[in-house]
C-alpha positions as CSV (number, residue, x, y, z in Angstrom):
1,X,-49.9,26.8,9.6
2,X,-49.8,27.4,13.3
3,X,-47.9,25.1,15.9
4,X,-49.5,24.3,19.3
5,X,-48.0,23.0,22.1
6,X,-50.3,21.1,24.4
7,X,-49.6,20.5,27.9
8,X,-52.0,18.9,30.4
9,X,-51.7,17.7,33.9
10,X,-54.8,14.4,34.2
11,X,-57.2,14.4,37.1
12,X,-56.9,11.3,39.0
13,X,-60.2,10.2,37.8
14,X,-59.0,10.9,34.0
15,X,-56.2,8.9,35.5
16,X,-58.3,6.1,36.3
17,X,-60.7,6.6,33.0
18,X,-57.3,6.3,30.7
19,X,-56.0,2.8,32.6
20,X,-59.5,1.3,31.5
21,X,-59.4,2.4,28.2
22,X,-55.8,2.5,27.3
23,X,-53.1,4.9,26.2
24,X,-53.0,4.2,22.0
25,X,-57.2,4.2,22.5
26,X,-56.9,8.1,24.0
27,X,-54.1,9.0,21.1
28,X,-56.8,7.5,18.5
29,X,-59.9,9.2,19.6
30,X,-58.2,12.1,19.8
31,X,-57.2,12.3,16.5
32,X,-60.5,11.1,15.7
33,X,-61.7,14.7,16.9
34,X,-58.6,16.8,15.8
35,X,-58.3,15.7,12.1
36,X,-61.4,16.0,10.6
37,X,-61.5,19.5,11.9
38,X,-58.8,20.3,10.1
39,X,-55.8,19.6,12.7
40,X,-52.8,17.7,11.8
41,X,-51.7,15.8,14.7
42,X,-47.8,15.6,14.8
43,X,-47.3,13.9,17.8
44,X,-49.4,12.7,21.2
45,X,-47.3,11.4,24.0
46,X,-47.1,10.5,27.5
47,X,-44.7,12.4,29.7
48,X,-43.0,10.3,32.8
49,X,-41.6,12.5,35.9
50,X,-42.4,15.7,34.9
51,X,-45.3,18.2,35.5
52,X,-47.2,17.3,33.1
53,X,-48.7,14.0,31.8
54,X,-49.6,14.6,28.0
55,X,-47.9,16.4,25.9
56,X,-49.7,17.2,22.3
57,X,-48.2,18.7,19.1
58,X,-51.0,19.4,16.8
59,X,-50.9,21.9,13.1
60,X,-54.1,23.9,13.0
61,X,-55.3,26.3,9.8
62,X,-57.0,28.1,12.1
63,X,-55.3,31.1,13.3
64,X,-58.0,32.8,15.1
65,X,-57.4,32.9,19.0
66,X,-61.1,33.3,20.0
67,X,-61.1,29.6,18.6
68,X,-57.9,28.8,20.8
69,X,-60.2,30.4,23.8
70,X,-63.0,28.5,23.3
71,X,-61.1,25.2,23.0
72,X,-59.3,25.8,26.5
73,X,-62.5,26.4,28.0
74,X,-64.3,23.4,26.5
75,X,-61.3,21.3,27.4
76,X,-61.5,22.6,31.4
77,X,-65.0,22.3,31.3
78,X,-64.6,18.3,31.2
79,X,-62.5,18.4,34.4
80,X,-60.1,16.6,32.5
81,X,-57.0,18.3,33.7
82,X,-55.9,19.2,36.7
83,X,-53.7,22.1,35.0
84,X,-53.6,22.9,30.6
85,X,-51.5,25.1,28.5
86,X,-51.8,25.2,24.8
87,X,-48.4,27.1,23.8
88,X,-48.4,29.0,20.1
89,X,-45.4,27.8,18.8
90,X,-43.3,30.4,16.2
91,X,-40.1,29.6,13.4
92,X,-37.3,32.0,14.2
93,X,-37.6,33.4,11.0
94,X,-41.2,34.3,11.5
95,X,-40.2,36.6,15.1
96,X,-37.1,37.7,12.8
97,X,-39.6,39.3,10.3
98,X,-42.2,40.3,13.7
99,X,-39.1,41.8,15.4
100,X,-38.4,44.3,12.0
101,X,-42.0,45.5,12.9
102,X,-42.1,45.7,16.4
103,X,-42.4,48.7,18.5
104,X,-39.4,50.3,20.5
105,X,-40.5,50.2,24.1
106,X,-38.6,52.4,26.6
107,X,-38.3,50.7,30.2
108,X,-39.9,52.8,33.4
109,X,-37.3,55.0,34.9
110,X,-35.0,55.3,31.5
């Protein structure tokens, strides 16, 4: 099943929003969303010093990307985030098998 890497930078009112209702309160309601839709949840943090302030690893049996589209775009459209990347993850052994497929490209000028 498909790894995602979830990185998000908070508003400063999300900011403010998540002081009032806490940090484990956020991590539960998201689950709360994710795992009934079939998501498992492997880990929700909070990053210190970095560029980004939560940091998500969720499973997903989903592997179409219009539904990756449509959650980035539901997810800015809360101006939540200041800045979001979801990141496919991939196993090395699944690019080894990709890379015995892939196409030969010849660089511009060679």
């Amino acid at each position: 099943m498909p790894l995602t890497l979830v990185l998000g930078k908070l508003s400063s009112e999300a900011t403010k929003g998540l002081l009032n209702e806490g940090l484990a309160a956020r991590e539960e309601y998201f689950r709360g969303l994710a795992e009934p839709r079939g998501m498992k949840v492997h880990g929700y943090y909070f990053a210190e010093g970095g560029e980004w302030d939560v940091v998500v690893l969720v499973e997903t049996d989903d592997d179409a990307p219009a539904s990756s589209v449509a959650a980035t775009f539901t997810v800015q459209a809360t101006g939540m985030y200041t800045s979001y990347r979801a990141l496919r993850l991939y196993a090395p052994a699944a690019v080894d098998a990709a890379l015995a497929d892939a196409v030969a490209l010849r660089a511009p000028g060679t």
